[in-house]
C-alpha positions in Angstrom: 0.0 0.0 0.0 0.9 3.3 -0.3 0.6 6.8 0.5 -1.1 9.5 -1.9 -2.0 13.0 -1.4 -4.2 15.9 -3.0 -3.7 19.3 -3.5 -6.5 21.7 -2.8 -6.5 25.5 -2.9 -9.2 27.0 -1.3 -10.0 30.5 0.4 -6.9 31.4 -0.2 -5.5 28.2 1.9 -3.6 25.1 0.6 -4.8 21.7 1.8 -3.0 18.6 1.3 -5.6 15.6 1.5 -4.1 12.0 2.0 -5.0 8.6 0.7 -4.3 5.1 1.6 -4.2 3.6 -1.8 -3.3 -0.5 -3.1 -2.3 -1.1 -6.4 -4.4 -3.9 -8.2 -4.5 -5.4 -11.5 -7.8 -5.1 -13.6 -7.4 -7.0 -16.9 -3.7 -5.7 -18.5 -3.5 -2.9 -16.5 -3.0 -2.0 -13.1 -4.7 1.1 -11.1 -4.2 2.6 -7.8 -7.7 1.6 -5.6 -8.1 4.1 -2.5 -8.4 1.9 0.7 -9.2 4.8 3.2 -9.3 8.9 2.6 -7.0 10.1 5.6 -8.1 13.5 5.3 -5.6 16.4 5.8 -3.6 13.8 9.5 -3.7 17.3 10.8 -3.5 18.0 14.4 -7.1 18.1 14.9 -7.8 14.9 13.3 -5.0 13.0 15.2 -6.5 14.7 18.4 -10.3 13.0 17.6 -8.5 9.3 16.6 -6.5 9.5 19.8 -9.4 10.2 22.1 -11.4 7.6 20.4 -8.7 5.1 20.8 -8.4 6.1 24.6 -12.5 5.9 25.1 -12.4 2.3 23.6 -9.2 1.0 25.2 -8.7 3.3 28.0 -5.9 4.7 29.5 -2.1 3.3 29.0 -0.6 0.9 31.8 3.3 0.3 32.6 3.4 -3.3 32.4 6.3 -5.0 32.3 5.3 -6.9 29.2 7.4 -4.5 26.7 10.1 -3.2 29.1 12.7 -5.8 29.0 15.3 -3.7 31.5 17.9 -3.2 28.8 17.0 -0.2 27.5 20.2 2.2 29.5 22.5 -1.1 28.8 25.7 0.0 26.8 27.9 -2.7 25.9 30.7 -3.3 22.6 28.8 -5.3 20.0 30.6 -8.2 17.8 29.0 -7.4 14.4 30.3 -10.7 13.3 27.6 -12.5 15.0 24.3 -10.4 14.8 22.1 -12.2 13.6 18.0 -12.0 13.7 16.1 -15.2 15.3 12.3 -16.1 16.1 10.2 -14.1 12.9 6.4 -14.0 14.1 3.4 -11.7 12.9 2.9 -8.7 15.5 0.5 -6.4 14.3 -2.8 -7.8 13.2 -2.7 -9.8 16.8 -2.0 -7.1 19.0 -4.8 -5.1 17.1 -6.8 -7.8 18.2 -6.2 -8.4 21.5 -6.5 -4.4 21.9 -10.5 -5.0 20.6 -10.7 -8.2 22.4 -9.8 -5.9 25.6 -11.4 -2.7 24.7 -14.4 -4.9 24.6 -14.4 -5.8 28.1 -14.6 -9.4 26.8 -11.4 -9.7 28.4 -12.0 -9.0 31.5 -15.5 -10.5 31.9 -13.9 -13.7 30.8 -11.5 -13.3 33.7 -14.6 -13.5 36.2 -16.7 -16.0 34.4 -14.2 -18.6 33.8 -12.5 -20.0 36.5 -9.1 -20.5 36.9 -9.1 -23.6 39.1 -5.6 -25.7 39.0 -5.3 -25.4 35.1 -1.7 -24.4 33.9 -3.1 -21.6 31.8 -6.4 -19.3 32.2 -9.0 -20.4 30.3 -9.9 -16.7 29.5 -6.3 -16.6 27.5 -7.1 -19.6 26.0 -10.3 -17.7 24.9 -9.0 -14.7 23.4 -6.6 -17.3 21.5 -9.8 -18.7 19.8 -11.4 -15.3 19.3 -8.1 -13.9 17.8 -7.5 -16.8 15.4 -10.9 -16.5 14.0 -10.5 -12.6 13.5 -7.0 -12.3 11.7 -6.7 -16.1 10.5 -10.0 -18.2 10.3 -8.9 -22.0 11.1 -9.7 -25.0 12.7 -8.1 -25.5 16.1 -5.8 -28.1 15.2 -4.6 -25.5 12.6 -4.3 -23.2 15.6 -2.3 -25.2 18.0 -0.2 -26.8 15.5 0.7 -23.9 13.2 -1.1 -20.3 13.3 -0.1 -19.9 16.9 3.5 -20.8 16.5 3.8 -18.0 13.9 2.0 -15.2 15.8 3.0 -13.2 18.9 0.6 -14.0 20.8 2.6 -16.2 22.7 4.5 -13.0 23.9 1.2 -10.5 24.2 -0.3 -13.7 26.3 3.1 -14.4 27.7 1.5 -18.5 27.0 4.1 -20.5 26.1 3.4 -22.3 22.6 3.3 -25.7 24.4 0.6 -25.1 26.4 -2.0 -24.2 23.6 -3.2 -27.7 22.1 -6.6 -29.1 20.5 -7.6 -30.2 24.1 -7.2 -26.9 25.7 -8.8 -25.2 22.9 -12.1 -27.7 22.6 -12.1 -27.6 26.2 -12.0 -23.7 26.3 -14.8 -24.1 23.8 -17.0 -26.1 25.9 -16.5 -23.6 29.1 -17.2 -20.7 26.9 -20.5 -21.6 25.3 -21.5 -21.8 29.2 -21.5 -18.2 29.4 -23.3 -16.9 25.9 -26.1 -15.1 27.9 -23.6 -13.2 30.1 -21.6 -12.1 26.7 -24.5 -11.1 25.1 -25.8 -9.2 27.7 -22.6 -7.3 28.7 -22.2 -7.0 24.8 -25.4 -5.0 24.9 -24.5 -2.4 27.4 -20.9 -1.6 25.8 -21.6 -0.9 22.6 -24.2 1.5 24.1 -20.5 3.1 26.0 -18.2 2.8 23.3 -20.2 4.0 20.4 -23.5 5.4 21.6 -25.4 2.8 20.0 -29.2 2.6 20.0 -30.0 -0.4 20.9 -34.0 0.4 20.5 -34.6 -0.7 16.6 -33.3 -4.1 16.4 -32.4 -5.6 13.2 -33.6 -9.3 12.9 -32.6 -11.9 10.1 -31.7 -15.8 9.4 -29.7 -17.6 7.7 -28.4 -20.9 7.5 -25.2 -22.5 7.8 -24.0 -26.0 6.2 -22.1 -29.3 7.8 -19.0 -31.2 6.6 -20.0 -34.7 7.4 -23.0 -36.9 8.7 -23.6 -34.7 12.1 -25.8 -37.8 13.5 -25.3 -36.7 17.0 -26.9 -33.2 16.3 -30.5 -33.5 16.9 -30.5 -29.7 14.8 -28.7 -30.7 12.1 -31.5 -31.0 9.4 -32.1 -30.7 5.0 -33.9 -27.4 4.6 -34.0 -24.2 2.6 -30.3 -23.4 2.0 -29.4 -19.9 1.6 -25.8 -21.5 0.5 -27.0 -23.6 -2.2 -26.0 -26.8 -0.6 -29.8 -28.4 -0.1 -27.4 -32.0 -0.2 -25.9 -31.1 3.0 -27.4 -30.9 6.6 -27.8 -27.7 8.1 -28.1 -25.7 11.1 -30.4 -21.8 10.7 -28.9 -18.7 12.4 -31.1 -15.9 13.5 -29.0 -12.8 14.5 -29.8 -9.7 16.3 -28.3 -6.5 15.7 -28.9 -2.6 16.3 -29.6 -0.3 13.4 -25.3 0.9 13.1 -25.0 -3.3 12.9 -23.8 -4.0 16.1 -24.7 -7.5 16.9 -26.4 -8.1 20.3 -27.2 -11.7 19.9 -28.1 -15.1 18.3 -29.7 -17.9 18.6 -29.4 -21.2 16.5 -32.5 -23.3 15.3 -33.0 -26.5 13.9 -32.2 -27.0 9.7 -35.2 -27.2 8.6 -37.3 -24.8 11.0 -39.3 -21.5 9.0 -38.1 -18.1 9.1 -41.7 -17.5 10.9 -41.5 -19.9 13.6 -38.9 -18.1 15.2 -40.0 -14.9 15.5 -41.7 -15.6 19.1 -38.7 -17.4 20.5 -36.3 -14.6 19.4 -38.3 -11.6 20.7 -39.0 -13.3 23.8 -35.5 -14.0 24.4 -33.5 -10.9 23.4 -36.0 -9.1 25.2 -36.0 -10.9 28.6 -31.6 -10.3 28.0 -32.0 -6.8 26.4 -35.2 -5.0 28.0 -38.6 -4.4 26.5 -39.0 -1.4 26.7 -39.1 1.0 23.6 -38.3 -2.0 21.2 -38.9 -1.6 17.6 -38.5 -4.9 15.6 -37.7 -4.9 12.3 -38.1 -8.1 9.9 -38.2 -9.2 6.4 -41.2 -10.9 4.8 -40.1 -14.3 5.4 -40.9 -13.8 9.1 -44.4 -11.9 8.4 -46.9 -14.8 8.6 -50.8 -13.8 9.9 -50.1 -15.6 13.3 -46.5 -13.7 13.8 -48.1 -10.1 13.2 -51.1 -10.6 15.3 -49.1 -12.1 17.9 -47.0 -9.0 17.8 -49.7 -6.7 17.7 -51.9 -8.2 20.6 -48.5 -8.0 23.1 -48.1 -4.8 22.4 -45.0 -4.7 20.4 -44.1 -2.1 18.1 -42.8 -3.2 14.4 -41.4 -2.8 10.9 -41.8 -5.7 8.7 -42.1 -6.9 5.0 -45.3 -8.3 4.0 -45.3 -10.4 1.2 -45.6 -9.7 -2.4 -49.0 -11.4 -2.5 -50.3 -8.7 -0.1 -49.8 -5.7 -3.1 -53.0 -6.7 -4.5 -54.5 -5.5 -1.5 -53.5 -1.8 -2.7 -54.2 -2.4 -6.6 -56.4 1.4 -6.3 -53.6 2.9 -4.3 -50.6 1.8 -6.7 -52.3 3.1 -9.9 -53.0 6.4 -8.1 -50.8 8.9 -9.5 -51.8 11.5 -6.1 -49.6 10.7 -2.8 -46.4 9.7 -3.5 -43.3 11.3 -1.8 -39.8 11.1 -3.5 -37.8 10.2 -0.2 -34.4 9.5 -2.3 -33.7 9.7 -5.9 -35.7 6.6 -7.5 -37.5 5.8 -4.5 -41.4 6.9 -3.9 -42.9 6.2 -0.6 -47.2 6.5 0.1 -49.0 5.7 3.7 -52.4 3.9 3.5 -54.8 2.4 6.1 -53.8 -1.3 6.1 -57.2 -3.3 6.1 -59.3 -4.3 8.7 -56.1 -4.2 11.1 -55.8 -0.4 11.8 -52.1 -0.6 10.9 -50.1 1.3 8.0 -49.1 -0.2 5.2 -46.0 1.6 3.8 -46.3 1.5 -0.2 -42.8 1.8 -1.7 -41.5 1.9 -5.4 -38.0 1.9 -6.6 -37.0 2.9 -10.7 -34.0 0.9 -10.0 -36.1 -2.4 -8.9 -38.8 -1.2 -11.6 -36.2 -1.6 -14.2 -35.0 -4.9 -13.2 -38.2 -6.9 -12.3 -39.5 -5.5 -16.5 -36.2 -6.9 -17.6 -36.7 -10.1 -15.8 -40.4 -10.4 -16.9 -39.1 -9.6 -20.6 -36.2 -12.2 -20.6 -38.4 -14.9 -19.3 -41.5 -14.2 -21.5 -38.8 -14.5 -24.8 -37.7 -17.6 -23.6 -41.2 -19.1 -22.9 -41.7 -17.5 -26.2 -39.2 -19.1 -28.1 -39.8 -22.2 -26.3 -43.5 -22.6 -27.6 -42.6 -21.4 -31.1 -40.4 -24.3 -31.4 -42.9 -26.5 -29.4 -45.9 -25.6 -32.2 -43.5 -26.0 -34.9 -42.4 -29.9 -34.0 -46.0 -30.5 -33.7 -46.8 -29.3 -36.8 -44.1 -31.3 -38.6 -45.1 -34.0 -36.8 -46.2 -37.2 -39.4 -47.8 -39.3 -36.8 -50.5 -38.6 -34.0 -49.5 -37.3 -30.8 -50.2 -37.7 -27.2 -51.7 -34.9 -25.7 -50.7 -35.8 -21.9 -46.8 -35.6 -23.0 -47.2 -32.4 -24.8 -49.1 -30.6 -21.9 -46.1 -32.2 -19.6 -43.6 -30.6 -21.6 -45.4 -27.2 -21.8 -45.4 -27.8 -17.6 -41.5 -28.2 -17.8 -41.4 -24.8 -20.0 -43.3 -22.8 -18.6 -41.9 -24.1 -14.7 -38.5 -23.5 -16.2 -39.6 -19.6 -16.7 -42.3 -19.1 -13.5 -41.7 -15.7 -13.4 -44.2 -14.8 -16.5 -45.6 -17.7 -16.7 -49.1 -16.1 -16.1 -48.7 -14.3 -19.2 -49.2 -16.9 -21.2 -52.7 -18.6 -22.2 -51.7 -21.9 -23.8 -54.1 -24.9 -25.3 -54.0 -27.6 -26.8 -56.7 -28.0 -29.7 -58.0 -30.1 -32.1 -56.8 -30.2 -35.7 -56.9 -31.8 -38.6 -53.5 -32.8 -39.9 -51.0 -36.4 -38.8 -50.4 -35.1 -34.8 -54.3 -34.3 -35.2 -53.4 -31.4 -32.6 -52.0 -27.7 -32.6 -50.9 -25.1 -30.2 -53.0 -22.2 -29.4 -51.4 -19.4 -27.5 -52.4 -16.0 -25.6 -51.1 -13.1 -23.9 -53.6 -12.4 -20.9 -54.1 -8.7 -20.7 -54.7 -8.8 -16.7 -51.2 -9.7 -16.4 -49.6 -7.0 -18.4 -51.8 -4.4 -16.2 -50.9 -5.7 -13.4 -47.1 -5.4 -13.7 -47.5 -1.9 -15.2 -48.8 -1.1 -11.4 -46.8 -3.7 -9.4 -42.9 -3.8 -11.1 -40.9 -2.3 -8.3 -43.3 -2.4 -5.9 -43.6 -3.9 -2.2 -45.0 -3.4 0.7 -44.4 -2.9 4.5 -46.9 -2.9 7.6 -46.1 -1.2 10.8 -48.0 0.0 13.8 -45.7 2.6 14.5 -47.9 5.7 14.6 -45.8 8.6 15.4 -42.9 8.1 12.7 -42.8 9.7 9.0 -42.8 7.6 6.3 -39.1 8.5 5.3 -38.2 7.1 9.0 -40.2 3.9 8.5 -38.6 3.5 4.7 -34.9 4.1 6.4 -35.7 1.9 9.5 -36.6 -1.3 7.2 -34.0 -0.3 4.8 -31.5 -0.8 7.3 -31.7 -4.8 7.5 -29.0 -4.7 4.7 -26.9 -4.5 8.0 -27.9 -7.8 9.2 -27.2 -9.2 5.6 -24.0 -7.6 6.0 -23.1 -9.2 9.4 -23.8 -12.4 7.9 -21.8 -12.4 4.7 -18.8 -11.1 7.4 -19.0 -14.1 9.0 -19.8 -16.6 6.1 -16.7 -14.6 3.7 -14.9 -13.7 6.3 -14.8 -15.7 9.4 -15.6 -18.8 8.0 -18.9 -20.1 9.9 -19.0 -22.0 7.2 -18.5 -24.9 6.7 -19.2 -26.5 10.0 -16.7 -29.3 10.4 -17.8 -30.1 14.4 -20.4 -33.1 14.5 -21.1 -33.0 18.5 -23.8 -30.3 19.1 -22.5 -28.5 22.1 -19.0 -27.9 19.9 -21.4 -26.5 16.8 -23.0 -24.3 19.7 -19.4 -23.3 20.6 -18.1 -22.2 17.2 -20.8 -20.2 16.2 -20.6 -18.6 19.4 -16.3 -17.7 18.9 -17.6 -16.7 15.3 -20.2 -14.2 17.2 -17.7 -12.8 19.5 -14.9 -12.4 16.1 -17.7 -10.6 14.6 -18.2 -8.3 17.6 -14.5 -7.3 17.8 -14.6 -6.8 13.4 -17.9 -4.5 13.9 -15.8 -3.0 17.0 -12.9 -1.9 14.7 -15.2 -1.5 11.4 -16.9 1.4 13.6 -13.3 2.5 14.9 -12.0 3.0 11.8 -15.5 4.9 10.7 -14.6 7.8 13.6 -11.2 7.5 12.7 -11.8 8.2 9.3 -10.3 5.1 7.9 -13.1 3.5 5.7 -14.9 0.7 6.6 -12.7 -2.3 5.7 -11.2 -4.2 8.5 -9.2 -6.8 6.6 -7.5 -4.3 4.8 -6.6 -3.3 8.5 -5.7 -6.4 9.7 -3.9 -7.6 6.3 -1.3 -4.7 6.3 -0.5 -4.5 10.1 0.1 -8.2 9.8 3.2 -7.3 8.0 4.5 -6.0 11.3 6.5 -8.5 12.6 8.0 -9.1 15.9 11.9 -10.8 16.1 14.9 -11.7 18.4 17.9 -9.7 17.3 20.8 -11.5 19.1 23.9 -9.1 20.2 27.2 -11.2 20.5 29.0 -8.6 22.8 32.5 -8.6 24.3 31.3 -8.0 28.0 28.2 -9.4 28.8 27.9 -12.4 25.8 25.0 -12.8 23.7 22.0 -10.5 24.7 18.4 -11.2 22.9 16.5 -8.5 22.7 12.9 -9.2 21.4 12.3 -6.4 18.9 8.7 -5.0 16.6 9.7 -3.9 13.6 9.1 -0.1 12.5 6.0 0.7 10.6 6.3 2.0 7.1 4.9 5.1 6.0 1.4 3.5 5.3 1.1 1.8 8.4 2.2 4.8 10.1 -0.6 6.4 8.9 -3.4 3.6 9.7 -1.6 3.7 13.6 -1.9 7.0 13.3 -5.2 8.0 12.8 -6.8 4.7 15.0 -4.5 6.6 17.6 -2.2 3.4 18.5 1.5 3.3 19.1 3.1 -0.1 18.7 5.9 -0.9 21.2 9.7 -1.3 20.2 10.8 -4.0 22.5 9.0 -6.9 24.2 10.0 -8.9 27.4 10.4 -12.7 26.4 8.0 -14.3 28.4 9.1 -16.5 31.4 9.4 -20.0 31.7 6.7 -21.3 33.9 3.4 -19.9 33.5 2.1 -17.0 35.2 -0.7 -18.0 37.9 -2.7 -15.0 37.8 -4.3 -13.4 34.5 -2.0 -12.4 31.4 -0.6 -8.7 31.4 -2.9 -6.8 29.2 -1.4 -5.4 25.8 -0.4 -1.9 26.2 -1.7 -0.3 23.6 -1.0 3.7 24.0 -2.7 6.6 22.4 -0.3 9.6 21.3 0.4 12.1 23.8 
């Protein structure tokens, strides 16, 4: 990556506007993509990354972890022998024990799991799971027998290598996944600290998530509707909770094969009874809006936001074709309030030129193909020189017009009489009703809400906003790798959706970091180009005192200077090797310190 800047003259005043930019390669030629705007890394800006950085990981502590008691030594070096020992990656693990801290996770793992006669703290072997899954997402046999070994953790953690195996991690899995209400719930009130998050509109969704492997002991591992395309394959659904800026508050995991609408009452119930009731809006897509979920939500009382089905636009045929209304909310997008009937609710009439477009190119693509199917259909019968069956050419018109379903209702089609050898031909219509009905309905849908006392813009924007919950989950699908699930016990599939929960609360953590810091929102780029920091032992042969290690973090370059910069971090020089039995209390905590 590099560095790029602007000039820009203005009022008399020249500003000087940086860019973090990546070269990529795009066909034969490669261009310069910007991965964050820095703006001017003036003295105000570093002032507002640095007191972010202090909010969210508080002040700096003088632990002995990166003061090795060297620094004032002055002895003759033998340049002969220098050499440089013990590479590992540095940066993208301290950045995320810093969020695993500034979290609180780290300390609330502390209380909640106990330290009994273990060797090492089972709430370092947790931020070891949680840290693999953010920077490097593995299996934990990976993590014990490779990822580890390469990564400083086992300096940050002062936990030597040899103590982090499969067994500690599985078992570190089991005691975690005892606590997931108490995460969730102190989740909650933190984001509301760190960010200001309003935790009042909550953003509901599901998706599912497939198995490696038979999973016969997992009574939730079902065949169902897969949103991954892998309907061979057992699988678990995911429903996930999260506040209108994304911030997840909570999950819960149903069986394979369970409806989007018959979990609606188990999730509002629960988040509820962990979150509070009061002033909750739910917001949900149509799959969730069946007759027995509204009324249910109506009749308690509950306030609401959710898509109704495309069925339901015919309800509102009058109110679509009326031209009088309509409100232009955002360019392309027209918005109407009407009386839902017989329930006293609002519907919420929207229309979108964008999704207009595309549902009349859809309809046009599928009506050629039907047509071009049939025309080729009439003309074989025609040709035909001996009688036909009527059953098989009705079947095959089935398979055409099932093939296209989308405009299949425009399409009148009979089989008739005739005289000729296949003594039948093809008679085929265009039905009027659907042609005026797409004219009213393309780029159309409709939502229902008893919310009385917002606009119609806030309703639109609330609902809008579940594109965050489709986010969170292709975070953790692309980038966290909840799926596959290779773990056939069901308490260890509990566990590692759970350590994919908490690595997507510590990537939302920095995603929103990086926002206020004015660094984009792409934590992987992050995490990819602080990985390049590296920790190492430069050994000093000296003439007085022999060899002397000294465990050293390489210098950021100009780029990373600038990502440190702004998310107000500044990385140590020197680290103290850690000592050779392991420490009985909790691990020091990375000392991550804000500018001055």
């Amino acid at each position: 990556m590099y560095l790029r800047y602007t000039t820009v003259r203005k009022d008399g005043k020249v500003h000087r506007y940086w860019r973090l930019v990546r070269s990529v390669r795009v066909g034969r030629r490669v261009i310069q993509q910007t991965v964050a705007q820095l703006g001017e890394l003036n003295a105000r800006g570093r002032l507002q990354a640095r007191a972010l950085a202090r909010q969210l990981i508080g002040m700096p502590e003088q632990a002995g972890l990166f003061d090795d008691g060297q620094q004032d030594v002055t002895v003759p070096i033998r340049l002969k022998g220098v050499r440089v020992e013990r590479s590992r990656q540095f940066g993208d693990v301290y950045l995320a024990l810093a969020l695993w801290r500034g979290t609180g996770l780290a300390e609330l793992c502390e209380k909640l799991l106990p330290c009994g006669k273990e060797a090492v703290p089972w709430s370092s072997m947790a931020a070891v799971l949680v840290a693999a899954r953010l920077c490097e997402p593995s299996s934990e046999l990976h993590i014990a027998e490779d990822w580890y070994r390469r990564t400083a953790l086992c300096d940050l953690l002062q936990l030597d290598g040899d103590l982090v195996n499969k067994d500690r991690l599985y078992r570190a899995l089991d005691l975690l996944l005892e606590h997931k209400a108490e995460l969730e719930a102190h989740l909650s009130r933190r984001c509301g600290e760190l960010f200001a998050v309003n935790n009042e509109v909550l953003l509901y969704d599901v998706t599912s998530t497939y198995f490696e492997g038979e999973a016969e002991g997992n009574v939730l591992a079902r065949r169902g509707y897969s949103r991954d395309h892998r309907p061979d394959r057992k699988q678990v659904c995911i429903v996930l909770v999260v506040t209108f800026d994304g911030f997840p508050l909570g999950y819960e995991v149903f069986a394979g094969n369970a409806h989007d609408s018959r979990t609606v009452q188990t999730i509002v119930d629960t988040m509820e009874a962990r979150h509070g009731i009061v002033g909750r809006v739910w917001i949900a897509d149509r799959g969730m809006s069946s007759a027995e979920n509204v009324a249910w939500l109506r009749q308690t009382g509950r306030r609401y936001i959710i898509g109704a089905p495309k069925a339901e636009l015919r309800k509102f045929t009058v109110e679509l074709a009326a031209a009088d209304g309509w409100r232009a909310i955002r360019d392309g997008i027209e918005v109407k309030l009407v009386p839902w009937p017989e329930t006293g609710e609002k519907a919420i009439l929207c229309r979108s030129a964008d999704r207009r477009n595309k549902e009349r190119a859809m309809h046009d693509k599928f009506s050629d193909r039907i047509a071009a199917a049939l025309v080729k259909l009439a003309a074989r019968i025609e040709s035909s020189r001996k009688r036909l069956n009527a059953a098989q050419i009705n079947r095959q018109i089935g398979r055409i017009l099932q093939r296209n379903q989308r405009s299949a209702a425009r399409f009148q089609i009979a089989l008739q009489a005739a005289d000729g050898p296949a003594g039948l031909r093809l008679h085929v219509e265009h039905d009027p009703a659907f042609d005026d009905w797409a004219a009213v309905s393309e780029g159309a849908y409709v939502l229902r809400t008893n919310i009385t006392d917002w606009s119609d813009g806030q309703l639109w924007r609330a609902y809008i906003q579940l594109t965050q919950a489709e986010a969170a989950f292709r975070i953790q699908k692309d980038e966290l790798r909840v799926r596959p699930i290779w773990h056939q016990r069901a308490d260890r599939v509990q566990a590692h959706i759970l350590v994919c929960f908490l690595a997507f609360v510590l990537w939302k953590t920095l995603e929103m970091w990086q926002q206020r810091a004015g660094l984009g929102n792409s934590p992987r780029t992050v995490l990819e180009e602080l990985a390049r920091i590296q920790s190492h032992d430069v050994v000093l042969p000296t003439a007085t005192h022999g060899e002397i290690r000294l465990r050293c973090v390489t210098q950021p370059d100009a780029a990373q200077a600038a990502l440190l910069d702004r998310l107000g971090i500044v990385l140590p020089k020197r680290m103290a090797p850690p000592t050779s039995t392991p420490p009985s209390r909790s691990p020091p905590e990375p000392n991550i310190e804000p500018k001055m």
